[in-house]
N, CA, C and O atoms as a Maestro MAE file, in Angstrom:
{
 s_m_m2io_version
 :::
 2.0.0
}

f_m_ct {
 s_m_title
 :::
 protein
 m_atom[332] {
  # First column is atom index #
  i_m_mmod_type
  r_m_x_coord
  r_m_y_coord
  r_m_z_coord
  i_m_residue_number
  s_m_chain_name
  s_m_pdb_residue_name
  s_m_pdb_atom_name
  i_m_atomic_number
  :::
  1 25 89.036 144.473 88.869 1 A "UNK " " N  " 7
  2 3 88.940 143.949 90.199 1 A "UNK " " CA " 6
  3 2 89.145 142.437 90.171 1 A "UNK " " C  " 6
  4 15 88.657 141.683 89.330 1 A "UNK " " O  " 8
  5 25 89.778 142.153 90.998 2 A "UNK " " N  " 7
  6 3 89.988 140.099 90.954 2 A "UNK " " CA " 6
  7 2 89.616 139.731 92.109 2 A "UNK " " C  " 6
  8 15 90.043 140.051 93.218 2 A "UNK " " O  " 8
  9 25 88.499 138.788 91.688 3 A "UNK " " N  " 7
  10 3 87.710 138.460 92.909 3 A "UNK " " CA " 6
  11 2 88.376 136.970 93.711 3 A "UNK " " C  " 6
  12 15 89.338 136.501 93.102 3 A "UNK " " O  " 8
  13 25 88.047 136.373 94.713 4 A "UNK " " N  " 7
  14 3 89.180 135.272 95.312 4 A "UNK " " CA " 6
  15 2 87.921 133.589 94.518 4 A "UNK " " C  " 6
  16 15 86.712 133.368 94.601 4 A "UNK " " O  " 8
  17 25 88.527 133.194 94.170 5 A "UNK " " N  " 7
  18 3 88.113 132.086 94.069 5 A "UNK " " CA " 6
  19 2 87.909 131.356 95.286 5 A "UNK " " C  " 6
  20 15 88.899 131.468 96.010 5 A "UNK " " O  " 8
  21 25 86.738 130.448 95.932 6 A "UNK " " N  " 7
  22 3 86.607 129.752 97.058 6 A "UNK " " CA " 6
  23 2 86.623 128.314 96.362 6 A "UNK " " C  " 6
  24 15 86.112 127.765 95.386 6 A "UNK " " O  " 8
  25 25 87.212 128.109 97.071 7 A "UNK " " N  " 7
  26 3 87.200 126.206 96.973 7 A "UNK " " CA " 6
  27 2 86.229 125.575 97.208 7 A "UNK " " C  " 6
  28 15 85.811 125.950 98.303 7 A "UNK " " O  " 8
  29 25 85.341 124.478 96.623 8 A "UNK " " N  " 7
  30 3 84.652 123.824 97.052 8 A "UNK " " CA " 6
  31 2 84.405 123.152 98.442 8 A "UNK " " C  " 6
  32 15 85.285 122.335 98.711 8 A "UNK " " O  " 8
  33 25 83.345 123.299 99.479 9 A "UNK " " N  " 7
  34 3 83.846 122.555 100.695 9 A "UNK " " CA " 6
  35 2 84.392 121.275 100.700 9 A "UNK " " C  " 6
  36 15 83.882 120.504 99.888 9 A "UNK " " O  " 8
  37 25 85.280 120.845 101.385 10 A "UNK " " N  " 7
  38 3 85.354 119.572 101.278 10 A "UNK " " CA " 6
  39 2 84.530 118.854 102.088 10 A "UNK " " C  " 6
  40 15 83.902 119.374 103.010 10 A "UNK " " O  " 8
  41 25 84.478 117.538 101.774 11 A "UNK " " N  " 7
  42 3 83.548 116.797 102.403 11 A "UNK " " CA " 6
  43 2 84.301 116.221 103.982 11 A "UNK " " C  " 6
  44 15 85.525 116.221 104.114 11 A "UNK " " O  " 8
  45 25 83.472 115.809 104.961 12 A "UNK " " N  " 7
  46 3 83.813 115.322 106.010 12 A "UNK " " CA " 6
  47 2 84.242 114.201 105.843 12 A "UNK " " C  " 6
  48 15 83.282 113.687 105.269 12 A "UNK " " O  " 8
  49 25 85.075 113.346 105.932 13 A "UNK " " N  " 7
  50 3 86.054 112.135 106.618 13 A "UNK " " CA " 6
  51 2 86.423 111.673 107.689 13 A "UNK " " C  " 6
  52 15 87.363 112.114 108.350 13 A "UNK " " O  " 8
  53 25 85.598 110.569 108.026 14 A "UNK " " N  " 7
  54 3 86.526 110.617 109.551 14 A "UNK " " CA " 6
  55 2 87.029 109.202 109.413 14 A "UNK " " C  " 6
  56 15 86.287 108.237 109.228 14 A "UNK " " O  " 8
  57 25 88.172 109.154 109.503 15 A "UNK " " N  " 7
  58 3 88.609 108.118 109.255 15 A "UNK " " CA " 6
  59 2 89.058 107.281 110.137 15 A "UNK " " C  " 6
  60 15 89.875 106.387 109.915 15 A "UNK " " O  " 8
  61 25 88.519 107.550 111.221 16 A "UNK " " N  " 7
  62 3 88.352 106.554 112.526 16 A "UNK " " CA " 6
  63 2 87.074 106.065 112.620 16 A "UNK " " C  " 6
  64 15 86.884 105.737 113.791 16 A "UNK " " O  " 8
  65 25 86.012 105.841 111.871 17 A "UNK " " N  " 7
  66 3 84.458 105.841 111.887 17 A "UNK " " CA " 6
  67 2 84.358 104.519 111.657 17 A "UNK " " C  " 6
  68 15 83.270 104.041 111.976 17 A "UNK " " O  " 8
  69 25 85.237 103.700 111.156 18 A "UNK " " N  " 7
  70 3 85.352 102.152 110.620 18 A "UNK " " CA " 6
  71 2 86.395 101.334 110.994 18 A "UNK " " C  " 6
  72 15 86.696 100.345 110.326 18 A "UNK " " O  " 8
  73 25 87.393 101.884 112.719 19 A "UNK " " N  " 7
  74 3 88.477 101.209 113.015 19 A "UNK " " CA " 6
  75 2 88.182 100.389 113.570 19 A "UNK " " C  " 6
  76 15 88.994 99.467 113.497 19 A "UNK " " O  " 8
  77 25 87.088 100.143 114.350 20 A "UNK " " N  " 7
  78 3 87.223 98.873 114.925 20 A "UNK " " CA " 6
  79 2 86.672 97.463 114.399 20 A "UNK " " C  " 6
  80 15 86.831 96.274 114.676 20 A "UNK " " O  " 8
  81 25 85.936 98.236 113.490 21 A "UNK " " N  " 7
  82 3 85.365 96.732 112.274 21 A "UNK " " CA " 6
  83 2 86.622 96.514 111.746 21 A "UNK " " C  " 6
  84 15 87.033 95.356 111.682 21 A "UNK " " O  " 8
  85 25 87.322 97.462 111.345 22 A "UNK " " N  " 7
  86 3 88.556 96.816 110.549 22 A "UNK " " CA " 6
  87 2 90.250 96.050 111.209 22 A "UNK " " C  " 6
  88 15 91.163 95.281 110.911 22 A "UNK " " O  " 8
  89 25 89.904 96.670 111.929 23 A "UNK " " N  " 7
  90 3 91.140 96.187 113.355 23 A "UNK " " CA " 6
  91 2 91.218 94.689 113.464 23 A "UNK " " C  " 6
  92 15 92.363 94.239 113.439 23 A "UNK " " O  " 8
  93 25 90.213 93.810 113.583 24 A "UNK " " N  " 7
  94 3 89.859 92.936 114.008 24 A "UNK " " CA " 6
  95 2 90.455 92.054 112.252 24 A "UNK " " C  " 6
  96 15 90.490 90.825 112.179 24 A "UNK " " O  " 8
  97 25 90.742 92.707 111.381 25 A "UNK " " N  " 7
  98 3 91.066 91.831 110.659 25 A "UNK " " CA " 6
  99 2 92.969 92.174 109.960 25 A "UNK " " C  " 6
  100 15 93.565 91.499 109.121 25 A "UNK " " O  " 8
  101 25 93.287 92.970 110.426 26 A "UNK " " N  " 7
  102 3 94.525 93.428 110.130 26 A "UNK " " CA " 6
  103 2 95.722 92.674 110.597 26 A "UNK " " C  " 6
  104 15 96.317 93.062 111.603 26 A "UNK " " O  " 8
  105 25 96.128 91.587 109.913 27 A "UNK " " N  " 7
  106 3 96.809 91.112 110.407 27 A "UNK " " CA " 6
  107 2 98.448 91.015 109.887 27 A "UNK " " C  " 6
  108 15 98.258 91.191 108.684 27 A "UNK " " O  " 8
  109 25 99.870 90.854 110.021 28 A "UNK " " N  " 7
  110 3 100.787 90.996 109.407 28 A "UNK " " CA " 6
  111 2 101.258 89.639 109.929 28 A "UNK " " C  " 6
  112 15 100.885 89.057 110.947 28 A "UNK " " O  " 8
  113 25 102.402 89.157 108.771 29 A "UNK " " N  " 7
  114 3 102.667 87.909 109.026 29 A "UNK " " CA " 6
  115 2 104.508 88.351 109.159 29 A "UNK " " C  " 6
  116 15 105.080 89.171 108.441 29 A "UNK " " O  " 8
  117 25 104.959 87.766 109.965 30 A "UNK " " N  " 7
  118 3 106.833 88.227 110.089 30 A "UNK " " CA " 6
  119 2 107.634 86.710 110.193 30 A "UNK " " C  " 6
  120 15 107.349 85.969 111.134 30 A "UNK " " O  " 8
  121 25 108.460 86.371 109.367 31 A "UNK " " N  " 7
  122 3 109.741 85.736 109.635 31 A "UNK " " CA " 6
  123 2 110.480 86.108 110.456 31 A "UNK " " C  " 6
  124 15 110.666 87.321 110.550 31 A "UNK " " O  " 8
  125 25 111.271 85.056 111.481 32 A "UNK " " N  " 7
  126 3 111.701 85.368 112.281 32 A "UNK " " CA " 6
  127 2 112.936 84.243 112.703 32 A "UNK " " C  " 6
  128 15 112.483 83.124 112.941 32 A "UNK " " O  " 8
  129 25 114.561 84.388 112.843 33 A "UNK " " N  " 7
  130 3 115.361 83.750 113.023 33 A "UNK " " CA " 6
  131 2 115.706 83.552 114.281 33 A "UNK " " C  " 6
  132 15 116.822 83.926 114.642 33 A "UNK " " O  " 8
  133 25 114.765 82.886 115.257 34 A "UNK " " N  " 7
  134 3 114.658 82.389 116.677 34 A "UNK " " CA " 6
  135 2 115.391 81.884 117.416 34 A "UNK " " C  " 6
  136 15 115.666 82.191 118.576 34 A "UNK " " O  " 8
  137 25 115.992 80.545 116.368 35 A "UNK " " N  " 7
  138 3 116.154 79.392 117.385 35 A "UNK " " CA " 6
  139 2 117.765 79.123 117.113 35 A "UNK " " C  " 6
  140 15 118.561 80.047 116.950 35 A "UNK " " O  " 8
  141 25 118.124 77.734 117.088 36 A "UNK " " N  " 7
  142 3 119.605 78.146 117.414 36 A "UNK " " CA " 6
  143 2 119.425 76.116 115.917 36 A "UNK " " C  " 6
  144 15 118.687 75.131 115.904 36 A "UNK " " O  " 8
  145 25 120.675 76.652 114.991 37 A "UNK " " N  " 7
  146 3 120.489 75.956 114.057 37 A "UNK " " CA " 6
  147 2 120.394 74.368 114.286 37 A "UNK " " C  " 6
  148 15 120.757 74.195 115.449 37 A "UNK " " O  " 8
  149 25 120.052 73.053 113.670 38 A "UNK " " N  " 7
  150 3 120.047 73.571 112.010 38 A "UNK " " CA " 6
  151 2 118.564 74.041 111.961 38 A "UNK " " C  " 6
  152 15 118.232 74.373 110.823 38 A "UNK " " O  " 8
  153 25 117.493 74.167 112.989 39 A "UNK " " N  " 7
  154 3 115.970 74.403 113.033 39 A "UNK " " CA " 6
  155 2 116.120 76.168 113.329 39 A "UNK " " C  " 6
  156 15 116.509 76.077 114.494 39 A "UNK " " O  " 8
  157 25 116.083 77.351 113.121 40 A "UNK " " N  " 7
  158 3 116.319 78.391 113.445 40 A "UNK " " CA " 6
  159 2 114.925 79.190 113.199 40 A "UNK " " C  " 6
  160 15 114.299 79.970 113.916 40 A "UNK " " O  " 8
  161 25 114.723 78.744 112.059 41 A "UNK " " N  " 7
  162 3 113.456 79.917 111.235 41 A "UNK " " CA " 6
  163 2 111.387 79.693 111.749 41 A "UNK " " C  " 6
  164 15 110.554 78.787 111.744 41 A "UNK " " O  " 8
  165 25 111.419 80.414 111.927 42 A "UNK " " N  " 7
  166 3 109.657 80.572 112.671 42 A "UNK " " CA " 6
  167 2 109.004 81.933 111.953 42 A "UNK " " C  " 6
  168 15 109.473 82.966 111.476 42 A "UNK " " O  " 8
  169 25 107.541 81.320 112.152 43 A "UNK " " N  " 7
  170 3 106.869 82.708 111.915 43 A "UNK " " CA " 6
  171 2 106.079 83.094 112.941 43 A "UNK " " C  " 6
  172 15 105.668 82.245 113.732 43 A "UNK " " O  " 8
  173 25 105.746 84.465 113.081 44 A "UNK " " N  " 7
  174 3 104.806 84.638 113.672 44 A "UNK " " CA " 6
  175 2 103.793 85.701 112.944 44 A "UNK " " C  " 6
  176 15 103.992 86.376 111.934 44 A "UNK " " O  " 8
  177 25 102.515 85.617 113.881 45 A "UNK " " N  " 7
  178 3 101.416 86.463 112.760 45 A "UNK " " CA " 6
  179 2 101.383 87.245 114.372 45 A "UNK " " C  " 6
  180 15 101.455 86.703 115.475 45 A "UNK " " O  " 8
  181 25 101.221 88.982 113.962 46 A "UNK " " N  " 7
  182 3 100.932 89.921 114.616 46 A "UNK " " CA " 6
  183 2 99.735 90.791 114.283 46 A "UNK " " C  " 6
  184 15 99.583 91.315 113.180 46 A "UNK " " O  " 8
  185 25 98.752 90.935 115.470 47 A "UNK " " N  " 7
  186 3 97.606 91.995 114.483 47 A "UNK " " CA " 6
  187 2 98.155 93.487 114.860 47 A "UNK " " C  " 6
  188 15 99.254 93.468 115.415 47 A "UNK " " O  " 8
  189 25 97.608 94.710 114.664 48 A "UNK " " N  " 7
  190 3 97.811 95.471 114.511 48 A "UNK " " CA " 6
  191 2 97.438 96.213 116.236 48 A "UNK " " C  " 6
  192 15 96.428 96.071 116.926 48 A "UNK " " O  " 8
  193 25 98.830 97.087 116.536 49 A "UNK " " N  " 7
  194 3 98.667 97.680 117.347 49 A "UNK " " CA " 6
  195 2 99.223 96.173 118.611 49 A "UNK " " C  " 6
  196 15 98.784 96.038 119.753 49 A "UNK " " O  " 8
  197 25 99.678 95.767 118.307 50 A "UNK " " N  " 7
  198 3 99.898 94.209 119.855 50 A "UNK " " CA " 6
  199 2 101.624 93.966 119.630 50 A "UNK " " C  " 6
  200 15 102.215 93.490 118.661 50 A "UNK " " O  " 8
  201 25 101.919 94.261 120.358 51 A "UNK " " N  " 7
  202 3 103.650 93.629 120.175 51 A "UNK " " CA " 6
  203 2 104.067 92.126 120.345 51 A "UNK " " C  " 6
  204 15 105.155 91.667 120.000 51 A "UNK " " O  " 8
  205 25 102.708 91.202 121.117 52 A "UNK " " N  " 7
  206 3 103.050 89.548 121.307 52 A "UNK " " CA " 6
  207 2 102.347 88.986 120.119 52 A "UNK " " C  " 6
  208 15 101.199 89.370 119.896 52 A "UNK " " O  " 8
  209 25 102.778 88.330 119.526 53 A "UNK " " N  " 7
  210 3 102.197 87.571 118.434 53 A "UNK " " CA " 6
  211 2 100.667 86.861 118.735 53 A "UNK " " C  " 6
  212 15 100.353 86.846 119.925 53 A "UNK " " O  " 8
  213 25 100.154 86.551 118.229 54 A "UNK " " N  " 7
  214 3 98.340 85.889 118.344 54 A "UNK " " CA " 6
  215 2 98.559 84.509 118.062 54 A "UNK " " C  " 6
  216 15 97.867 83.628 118.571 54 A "UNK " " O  " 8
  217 25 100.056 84.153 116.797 55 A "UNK " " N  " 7
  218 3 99.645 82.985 116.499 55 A "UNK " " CA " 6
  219 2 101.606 82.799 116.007 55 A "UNK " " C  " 6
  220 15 102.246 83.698 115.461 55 A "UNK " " O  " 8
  221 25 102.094 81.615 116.342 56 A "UNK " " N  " 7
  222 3 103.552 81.553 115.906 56 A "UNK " " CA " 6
  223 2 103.751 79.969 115.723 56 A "UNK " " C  " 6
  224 15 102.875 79.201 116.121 56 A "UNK " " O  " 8
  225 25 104.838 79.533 115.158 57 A "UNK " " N  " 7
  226 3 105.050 78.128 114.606 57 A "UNK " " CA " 6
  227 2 105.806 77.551 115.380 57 A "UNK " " C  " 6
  228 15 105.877 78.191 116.429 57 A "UNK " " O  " 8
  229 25 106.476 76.560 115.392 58 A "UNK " " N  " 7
  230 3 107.684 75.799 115.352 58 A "UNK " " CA " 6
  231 2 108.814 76.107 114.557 58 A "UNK " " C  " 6
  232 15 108.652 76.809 113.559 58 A "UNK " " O  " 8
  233 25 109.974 75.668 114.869 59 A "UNK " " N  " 7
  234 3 110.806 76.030 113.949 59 A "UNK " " CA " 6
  235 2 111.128 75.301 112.842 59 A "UNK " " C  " 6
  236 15 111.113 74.078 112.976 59 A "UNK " " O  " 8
  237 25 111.398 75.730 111.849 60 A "UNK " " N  " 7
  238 3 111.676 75.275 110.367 60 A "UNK " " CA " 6
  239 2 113.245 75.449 110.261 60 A "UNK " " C  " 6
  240 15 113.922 76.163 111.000 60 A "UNK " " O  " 8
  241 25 113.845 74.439 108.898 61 A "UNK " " N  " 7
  242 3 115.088 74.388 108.858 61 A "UNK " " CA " 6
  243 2 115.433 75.872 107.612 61 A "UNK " " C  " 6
  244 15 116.549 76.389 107.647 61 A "UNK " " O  " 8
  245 25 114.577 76.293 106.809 62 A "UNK " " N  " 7
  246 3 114.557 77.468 105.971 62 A "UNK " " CA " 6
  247 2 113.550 78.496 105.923 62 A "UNK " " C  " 6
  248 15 112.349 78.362 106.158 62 A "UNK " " O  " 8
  249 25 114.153 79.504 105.603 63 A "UNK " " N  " 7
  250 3 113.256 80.550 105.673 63 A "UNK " " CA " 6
  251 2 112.356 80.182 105.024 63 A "UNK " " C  " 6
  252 15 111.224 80.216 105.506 63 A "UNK " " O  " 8
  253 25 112.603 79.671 103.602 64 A "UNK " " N  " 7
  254 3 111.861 79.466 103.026 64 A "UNK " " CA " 6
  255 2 110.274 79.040 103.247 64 A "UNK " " C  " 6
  256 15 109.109 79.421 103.137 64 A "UNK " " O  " 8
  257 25 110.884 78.277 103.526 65 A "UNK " " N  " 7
  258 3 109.806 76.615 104.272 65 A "UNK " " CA " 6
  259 2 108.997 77.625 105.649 65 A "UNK " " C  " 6
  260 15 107.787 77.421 105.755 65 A "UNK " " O  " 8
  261 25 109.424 78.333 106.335 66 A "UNK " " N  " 7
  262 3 108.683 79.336 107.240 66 A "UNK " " CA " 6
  263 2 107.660 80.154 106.479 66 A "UNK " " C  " 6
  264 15 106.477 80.349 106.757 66 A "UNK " " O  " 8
  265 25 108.381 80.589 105.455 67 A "UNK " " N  " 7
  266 3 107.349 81.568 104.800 67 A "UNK " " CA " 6
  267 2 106.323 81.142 104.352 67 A "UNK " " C  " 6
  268 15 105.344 81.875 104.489 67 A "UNK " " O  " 8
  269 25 106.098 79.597 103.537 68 A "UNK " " N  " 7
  270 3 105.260 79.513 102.807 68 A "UNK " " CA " 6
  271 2 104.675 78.741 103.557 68 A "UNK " " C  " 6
  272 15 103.738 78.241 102.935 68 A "UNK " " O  " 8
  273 25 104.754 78.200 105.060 69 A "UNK " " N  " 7
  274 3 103.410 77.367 105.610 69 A "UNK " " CA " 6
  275 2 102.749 78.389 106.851 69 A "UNK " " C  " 6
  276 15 101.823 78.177 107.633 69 A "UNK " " O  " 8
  277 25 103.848 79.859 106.631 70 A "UNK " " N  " 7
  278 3 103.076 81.173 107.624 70 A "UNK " " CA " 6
  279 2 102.623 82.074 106.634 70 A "UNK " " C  " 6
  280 15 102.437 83.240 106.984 70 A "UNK " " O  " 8
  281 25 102.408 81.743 105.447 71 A "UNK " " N  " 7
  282 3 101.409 82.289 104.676 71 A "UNK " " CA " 6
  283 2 99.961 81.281 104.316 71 A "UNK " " C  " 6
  284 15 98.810 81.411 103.902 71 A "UNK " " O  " 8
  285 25 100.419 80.770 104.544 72 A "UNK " " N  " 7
  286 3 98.998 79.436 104.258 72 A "UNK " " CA " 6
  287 2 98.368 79.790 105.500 72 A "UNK " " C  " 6
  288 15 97.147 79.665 105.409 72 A "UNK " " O  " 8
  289 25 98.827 80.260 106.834 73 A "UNK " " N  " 7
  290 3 98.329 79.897 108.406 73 A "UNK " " CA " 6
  291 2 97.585 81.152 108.406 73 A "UNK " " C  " 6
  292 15 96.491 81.321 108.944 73 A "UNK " " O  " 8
  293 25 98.619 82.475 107.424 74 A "UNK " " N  " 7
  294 3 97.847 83.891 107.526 74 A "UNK " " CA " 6
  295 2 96.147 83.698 106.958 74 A "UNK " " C  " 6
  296 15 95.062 83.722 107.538 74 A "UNK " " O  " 8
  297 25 96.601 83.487 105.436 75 A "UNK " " N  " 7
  298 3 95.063 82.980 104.681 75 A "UNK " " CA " 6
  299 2 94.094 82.606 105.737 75 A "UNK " " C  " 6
  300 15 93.095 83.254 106.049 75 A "UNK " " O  " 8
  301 25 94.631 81.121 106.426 76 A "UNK " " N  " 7
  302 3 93.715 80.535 107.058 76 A "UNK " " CA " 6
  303 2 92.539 81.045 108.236 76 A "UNK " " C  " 6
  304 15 91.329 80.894 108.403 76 A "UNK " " O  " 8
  305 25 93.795 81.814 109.007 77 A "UNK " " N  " 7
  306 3 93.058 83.235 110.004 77 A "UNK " " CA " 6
  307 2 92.309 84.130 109.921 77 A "UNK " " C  " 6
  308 15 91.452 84.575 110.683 77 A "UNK " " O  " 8
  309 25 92.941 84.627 108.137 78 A "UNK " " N  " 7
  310 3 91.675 85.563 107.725 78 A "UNK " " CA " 6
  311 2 90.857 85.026 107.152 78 A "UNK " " C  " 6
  312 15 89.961 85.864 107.051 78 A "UNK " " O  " 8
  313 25 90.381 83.648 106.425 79 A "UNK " " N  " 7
  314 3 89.871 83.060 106.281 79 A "UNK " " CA " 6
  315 2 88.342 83.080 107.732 79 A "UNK " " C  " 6
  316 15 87.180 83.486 107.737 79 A "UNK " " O  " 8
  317 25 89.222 82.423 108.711 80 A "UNK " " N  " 7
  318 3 88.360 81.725 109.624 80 A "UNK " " CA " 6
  319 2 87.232 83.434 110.386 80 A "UNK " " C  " 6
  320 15 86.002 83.423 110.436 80 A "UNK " " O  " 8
  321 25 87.961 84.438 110.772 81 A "UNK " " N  " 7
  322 3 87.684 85.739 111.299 81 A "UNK " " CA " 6
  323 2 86.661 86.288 110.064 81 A "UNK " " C  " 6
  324 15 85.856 87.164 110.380 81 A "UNK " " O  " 8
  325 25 86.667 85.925 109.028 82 A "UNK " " N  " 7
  326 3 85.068 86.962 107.891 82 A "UNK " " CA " 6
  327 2 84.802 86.309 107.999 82 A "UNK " " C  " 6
  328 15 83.655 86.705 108.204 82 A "UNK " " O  " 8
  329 25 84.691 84.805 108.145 83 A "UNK " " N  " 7
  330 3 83.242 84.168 108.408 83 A "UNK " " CA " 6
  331 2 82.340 84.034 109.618 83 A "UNK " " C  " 6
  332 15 81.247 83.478 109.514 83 A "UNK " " O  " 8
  :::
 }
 m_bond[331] {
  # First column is bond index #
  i_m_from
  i_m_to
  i_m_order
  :::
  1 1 2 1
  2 2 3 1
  3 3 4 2
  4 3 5 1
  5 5 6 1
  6 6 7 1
  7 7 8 2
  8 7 9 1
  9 9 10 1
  10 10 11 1
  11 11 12 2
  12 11 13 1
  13 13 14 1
  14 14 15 1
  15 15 16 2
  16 15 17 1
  17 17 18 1
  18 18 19 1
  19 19 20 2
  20 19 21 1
  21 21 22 1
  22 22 23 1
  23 23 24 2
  24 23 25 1
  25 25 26 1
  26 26 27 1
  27 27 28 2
  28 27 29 1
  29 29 30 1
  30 30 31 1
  31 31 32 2
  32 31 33 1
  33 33 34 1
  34 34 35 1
  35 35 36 2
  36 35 37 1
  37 37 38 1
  38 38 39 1
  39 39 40 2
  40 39 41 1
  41 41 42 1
  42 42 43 1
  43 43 44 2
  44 43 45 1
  45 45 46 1
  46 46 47 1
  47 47 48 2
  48 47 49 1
  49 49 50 1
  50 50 51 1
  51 51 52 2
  52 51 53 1
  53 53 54 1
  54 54 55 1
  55 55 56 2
  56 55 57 1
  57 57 58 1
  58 58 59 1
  59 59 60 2
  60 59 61 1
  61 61 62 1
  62 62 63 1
  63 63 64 2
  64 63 65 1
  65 65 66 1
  66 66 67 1
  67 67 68 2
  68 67 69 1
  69 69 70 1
  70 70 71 1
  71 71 72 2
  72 71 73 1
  73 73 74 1
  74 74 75 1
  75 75 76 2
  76 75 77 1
  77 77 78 1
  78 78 79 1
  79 79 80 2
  80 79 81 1
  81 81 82 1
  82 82 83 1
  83 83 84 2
  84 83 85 1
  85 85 86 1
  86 86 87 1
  87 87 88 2
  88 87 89 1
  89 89 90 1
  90 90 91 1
  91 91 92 2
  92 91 93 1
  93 93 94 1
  94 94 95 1
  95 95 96 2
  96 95 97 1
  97 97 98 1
  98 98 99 1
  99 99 100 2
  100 99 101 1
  101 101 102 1
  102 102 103 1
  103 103 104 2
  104 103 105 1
  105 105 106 1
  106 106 107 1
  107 107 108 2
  108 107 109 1
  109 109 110 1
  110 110 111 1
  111 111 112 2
  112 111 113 1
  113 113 114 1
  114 114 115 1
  115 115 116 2
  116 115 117 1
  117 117 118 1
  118 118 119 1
  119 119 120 2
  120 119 121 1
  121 121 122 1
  122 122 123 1
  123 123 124 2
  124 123 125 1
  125 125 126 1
  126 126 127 1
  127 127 128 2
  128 127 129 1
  129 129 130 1
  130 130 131 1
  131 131 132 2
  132 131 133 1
  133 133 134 1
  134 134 135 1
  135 135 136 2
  136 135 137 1
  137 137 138 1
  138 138 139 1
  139 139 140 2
  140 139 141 1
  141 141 142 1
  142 142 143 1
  143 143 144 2
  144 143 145 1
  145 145 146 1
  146 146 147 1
  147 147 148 2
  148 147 149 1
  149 149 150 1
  150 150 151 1
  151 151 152 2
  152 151 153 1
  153 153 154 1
  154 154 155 1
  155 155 156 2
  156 155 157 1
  157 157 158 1
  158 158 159 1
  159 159 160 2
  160 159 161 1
  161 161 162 1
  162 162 163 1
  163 163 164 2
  164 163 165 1
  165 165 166 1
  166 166 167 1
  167 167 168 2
  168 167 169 1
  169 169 170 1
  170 170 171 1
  171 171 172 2
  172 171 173 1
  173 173 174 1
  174 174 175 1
  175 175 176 2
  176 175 177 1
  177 177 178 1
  178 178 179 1
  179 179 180 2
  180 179 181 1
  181 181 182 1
  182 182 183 1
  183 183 184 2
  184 183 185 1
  185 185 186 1
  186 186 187 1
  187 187 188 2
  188 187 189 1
  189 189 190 1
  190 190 191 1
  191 191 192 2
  192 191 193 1
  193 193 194 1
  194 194 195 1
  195 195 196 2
  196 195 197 1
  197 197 198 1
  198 198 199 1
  199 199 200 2
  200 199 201 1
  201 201 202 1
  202 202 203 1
  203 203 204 2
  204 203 205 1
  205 205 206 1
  206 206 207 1
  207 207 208 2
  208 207 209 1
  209 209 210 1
  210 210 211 1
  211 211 212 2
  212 211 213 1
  213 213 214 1
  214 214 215 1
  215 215 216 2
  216 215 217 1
  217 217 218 1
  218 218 219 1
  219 219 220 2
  220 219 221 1
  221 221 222 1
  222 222 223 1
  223 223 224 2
  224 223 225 1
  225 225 226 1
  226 226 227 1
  227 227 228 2
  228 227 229 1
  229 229 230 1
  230 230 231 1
  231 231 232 2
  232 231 233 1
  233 233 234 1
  234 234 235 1
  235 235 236 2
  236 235 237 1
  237 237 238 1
  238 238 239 1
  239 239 240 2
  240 239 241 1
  241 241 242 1
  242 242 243 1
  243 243 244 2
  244 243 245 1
  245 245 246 1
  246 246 247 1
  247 247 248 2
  248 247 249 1
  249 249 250 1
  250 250 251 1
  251 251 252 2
  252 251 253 1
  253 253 254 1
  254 254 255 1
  255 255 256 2
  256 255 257 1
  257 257 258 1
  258 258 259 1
  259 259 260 2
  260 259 261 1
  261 261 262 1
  262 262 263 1
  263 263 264 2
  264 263 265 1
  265 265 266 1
  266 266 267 1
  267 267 268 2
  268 267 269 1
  269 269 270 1
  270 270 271 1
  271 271 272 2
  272 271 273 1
  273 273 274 1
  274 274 275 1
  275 275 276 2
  276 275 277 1
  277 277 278 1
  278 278 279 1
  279 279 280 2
  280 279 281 1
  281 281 282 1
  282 282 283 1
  283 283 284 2
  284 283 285 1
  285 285 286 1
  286 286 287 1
  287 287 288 2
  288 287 289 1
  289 289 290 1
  290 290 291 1
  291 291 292 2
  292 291 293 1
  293 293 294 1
  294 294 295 1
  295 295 296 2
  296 295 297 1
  297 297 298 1
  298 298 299 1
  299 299 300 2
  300 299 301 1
  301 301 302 1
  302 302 303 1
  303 303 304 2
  304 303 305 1
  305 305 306 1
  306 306 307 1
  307 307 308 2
  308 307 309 1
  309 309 310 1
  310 310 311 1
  311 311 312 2
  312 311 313 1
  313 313 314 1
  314 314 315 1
  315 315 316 2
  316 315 317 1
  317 317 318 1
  318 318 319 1
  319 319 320 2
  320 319 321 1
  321 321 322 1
  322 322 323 1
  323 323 324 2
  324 323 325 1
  325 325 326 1
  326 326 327 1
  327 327 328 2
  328 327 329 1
  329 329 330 1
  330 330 331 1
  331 331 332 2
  :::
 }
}
């Protein structure tokens, strides 16, 4: 006779139980080719779930130069929001 093996229950998850503590810190940072040259490049920081940006720059002459003072601005945001 072969009896059925049962699976262990699984445990409950709800994984909406901690969205809105965490929402509030989710933020994404985007490059963005805006403007019209030789200044073109901007960033903006978007949180999650919002299509208008929260926080955006001026324009820069390189991407470059966008990226790395809209990553310092990201830090800074999440920085300022856990404390």
């Amino acid at each position: 006779m072969i009896s059925k093996l049962s699976a262990p229950a699984a445990a409950e998850f709800d994984v909406y139980a901690d969205a809105d503590k965490h929402a509030a810190y989710d933020y994404s940072l985007a490059i963005k080719n805006r403007g019209r040259p030789p200044k073109s490049w901007r960033w903006e920081i978007y949180t999650a779930g919002k299509s208008k940006p929260v926080r955006q720059s001026d324009f820069f002459a390189t991407m470059s130069e966008a990226t790395r003072t809209g990553k310092a601005a990201l830090a800074g945001l999440r920085a300022n929001r856990a404390a």
